[in-house]
C-alpha angles and dihedrals in degrees: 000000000000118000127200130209129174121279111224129157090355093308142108106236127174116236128238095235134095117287117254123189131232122227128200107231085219101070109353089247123135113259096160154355140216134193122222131235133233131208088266087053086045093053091046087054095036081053095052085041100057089039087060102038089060087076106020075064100052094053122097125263090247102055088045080060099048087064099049090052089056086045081055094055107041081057097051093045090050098036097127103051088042080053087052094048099047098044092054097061105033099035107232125136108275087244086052096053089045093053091050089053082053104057082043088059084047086061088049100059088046096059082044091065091055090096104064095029101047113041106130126261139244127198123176087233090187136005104295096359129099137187120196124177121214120194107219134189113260090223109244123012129163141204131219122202145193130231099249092071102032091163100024104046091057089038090061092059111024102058088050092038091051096037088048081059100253129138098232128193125200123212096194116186128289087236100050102036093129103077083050091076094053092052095045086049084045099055089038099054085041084063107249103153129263106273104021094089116041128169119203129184131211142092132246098333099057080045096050088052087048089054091052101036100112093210102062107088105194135011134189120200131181121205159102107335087242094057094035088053088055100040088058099042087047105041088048090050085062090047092247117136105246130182107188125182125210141194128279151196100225115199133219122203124205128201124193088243098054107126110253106230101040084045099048087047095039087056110033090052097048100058094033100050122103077005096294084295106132136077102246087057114113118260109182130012114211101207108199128217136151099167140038090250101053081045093061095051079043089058092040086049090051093042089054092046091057095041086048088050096045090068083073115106130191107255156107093247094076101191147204137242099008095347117091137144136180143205149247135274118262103244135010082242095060083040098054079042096057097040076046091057098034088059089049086060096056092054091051091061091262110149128224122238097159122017106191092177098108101047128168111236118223102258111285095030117078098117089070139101109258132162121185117217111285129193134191129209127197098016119173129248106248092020117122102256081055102058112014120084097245091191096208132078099289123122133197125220124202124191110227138180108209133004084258097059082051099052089052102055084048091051095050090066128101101224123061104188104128140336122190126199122204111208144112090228117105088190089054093039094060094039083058084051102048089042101047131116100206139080091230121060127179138188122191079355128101101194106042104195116148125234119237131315092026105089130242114228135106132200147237110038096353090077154026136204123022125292130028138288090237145016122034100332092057086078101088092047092063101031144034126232121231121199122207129193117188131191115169100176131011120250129246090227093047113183140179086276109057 
């Protein structure tokens, strides 16, 4: 069993809160425990913090990088056992969970070229008078995250918040704690000094103590749209900076002329992978069709997506070409709300193409949640499979007769994460883009998330507070601007302006 305890001034140090367990998704067995904090715990890692930031914050860019390339490397060297690691206590496929430490390298490079892309400016805005910008660190900032990206979600926020000069700590679910030890050893072996980077466990509580500590200065949090919703209200009552993502119900769009086999894997593999566990899975698929004709290519193009998504297994491996498999719910009581939800369906008139509700478990794991993947036909407007964010593999399909009628469904909703359209029409394609309610938008691609430096965020009800929570606009989340005029001797030809 693997016991966590708070990292605070480049120790380990047990916290003064109640003990909570850790359960693999896989089997329901205890592979760890962790130990929560209390404000008392939050104020001895804030003080080390602060001690630290004074001179994180004083070193050059380029030093602060240094020590994010050899972060880099360490993670690339020991992918495999953070993979492990990651995939035991979420769930997810172990190819799954590498790939997740991957796109977080791909964060880190991106706070590496800061660097060179983000050094201030100066103009000679008049004759003998400048103005210069400097971006400077904030002090101390932390990060919240939720149990489905136990390495990338703190990845988005802790390479930028460090290379910007800030102490950061990271408050990681009380489900997922266990990955948090490997990157703290990794940042530590890669020589960022004792205090700049803390971890702290808990749940509400320890959140709640974040929210309230008067010397952290910004905080980004990913969850559930509920929680996101309080954390910001919360955190800005308190005048911190806070960027804080929410769910979604991300919607697919299908056209009559969408390519089969681009569109079968596009979709199967959006609303099946992690589980269908992540924000950016979708959630309902508007199938178009005015004619019989165009019904009829709708029905072959459904048929395609199930058989794609037939292919899936139940397993760790995860797999690539035809060979997939995916994992296992977080917890029996998402599971019982998802078989919950599946059967309202039902009663709703949805039809079931694909009922995932008697899988079979990989060998050795049939204690554990699992959910098989799980499409309905036929789902109401308005019903709850329509509007709520199931988080599982399940996908809703809605009959519509026009793109319009489909926009209009996806607009009505409350979230704006992503929508996806599936067609071989440019015109179509933009339209989608120019129409739709979402900060993600994919054609041809189920799981629009941009590569760096394009920033992850949506809008509406998917996120509070201003930037985004990676690229380039994640810079004034995690720094502050100052602006400098300079004038050394007055000018003959004075003006109003100098």
């Amino acid at each position: 069993m693997i016991e966590c305890f708070n990292y605070c001034g480049g120790e380990w140090q047990k916290p003064s809160g109640e003990e909570f367990r850790v359960v693999s998704p896989y089997n329901n067995k205890v592979i760890g425990r962790a130990y929560a904090s209390t404000m008392r715990d939050i104020d001895h890692v804030v003080t080390a913090a602060a001690t630290a930031q004074k001179v994180w914050g004083e070193t050059p860019i380029k030093e602060r990088s240094q020590v994010l390339f050899r972060f880099r490397e360490i993670l690339l060297a020991e992918l495999k056992d953070i993979s492990a690691c990651t995939s035991s206590e979420c769930g997810k496929t172990l190819n799954e969970a590498e790939a997740e430490i991957l796109k977080g390298v791909e964060v880190t490079e991106f706070a590496l070229s800061l660097q060179n892309l983000d050094l201030g400016g100066r103009l000679e805005v008049s004759r003998g008078v400048f103005c210069e910008y400097r971006r400077e660190p904030l002090g101390i900032v932390a990060g919240i995250t939720p149990f489905n990206f136990p390495a990338m979600v703190p990845m988005w926020m802790i390479p930028i918040a460090l290379a910007l000069g800030n102490s950061f700590i990271w408050k990681p679910s009380d489900k997922t704690p266990l990955t948090s030890r490997l990157l703290a050893d990794a940042l530590t072996r890669a020589g960022l000094p004792a205090g700049v980077f803390s971890v702290v466990h808990g749940g509400r509580a320890t959140v709640e103590a974040i929210l309230d500590h008067a010397r952290i200065s910004a905080i980004g949090f990913v969850g559930s749209t509920a929680v996101a919703k309080t954390v910001y209200q919360r955190g800005s009552h308190n005048l911190k900076r806070v960027l804080a993502l929410g769910g979604a119900k991300n919607h697919i769009f299908l056209l009559p002329d969408a390519d089969d086999e681009l569109t079968a894997r596009g979709v199967a593999d959006s609303f099946t992978g992690c589980a269908g566990q992540r924000c950016m899975a979708a959630s309902v698929l508007c199938a178009i069709a005015s004619t019989p004709a165009e019904q009829k290519r709708i029905d072959q193009l459904m048929t395609a997506i199930v058989n794609q998504t037939k292919q899936i297994s139940l397993g760790s491996k995860g797999g690539t070409g035809t060979e997939r498999s995916m994992g296992a719910i977080i917890s029996a009581e998402s599971l019982a709300r998802l078989q919950r939800a599946i059967a309202q369906a039902e009663k709703d008139g949805a039809k079931l193409m694909l009922d995932g509700r008697n899988p079979q478990p990989p060998k050795g794991c049939e204690n554990g949640n699992w959910l098989g993947p799980t499409i309905l036909d036929h789902v109401k407007p308005g019903s709850h499979a329509a509007i709520e964010e199931l988080f599982g593999p399940v996908l809703s399909v809605i009959r519509c007769r026009s793109l319009d009628e489909a926009i209009e469904i996806q607009n009505s909703s409350i979230y704006g994460n992503a929508v996806s359209v599936f067609t071989q029409n440019g015109g179509i394609a933009e339209y989608v883009a120019r129409h739709g309610k979402a900060g993600m938008v994919g054609v041809n691609i189920g799981v629009p998330v941009p590569r760096e430096p394009f920033s992850f965020g949506g809008v509406a009800a998917s996120k509070f507070g201003q930037g985004d929570i990676t690229g380039i606009h994640s810079l004034n989340l995690w720094s502050d601007v100052k602006k400098i005029t300079t004038k050394w001797a007055q000018q003959r030809d004075a003006n109003w302006m100098n």
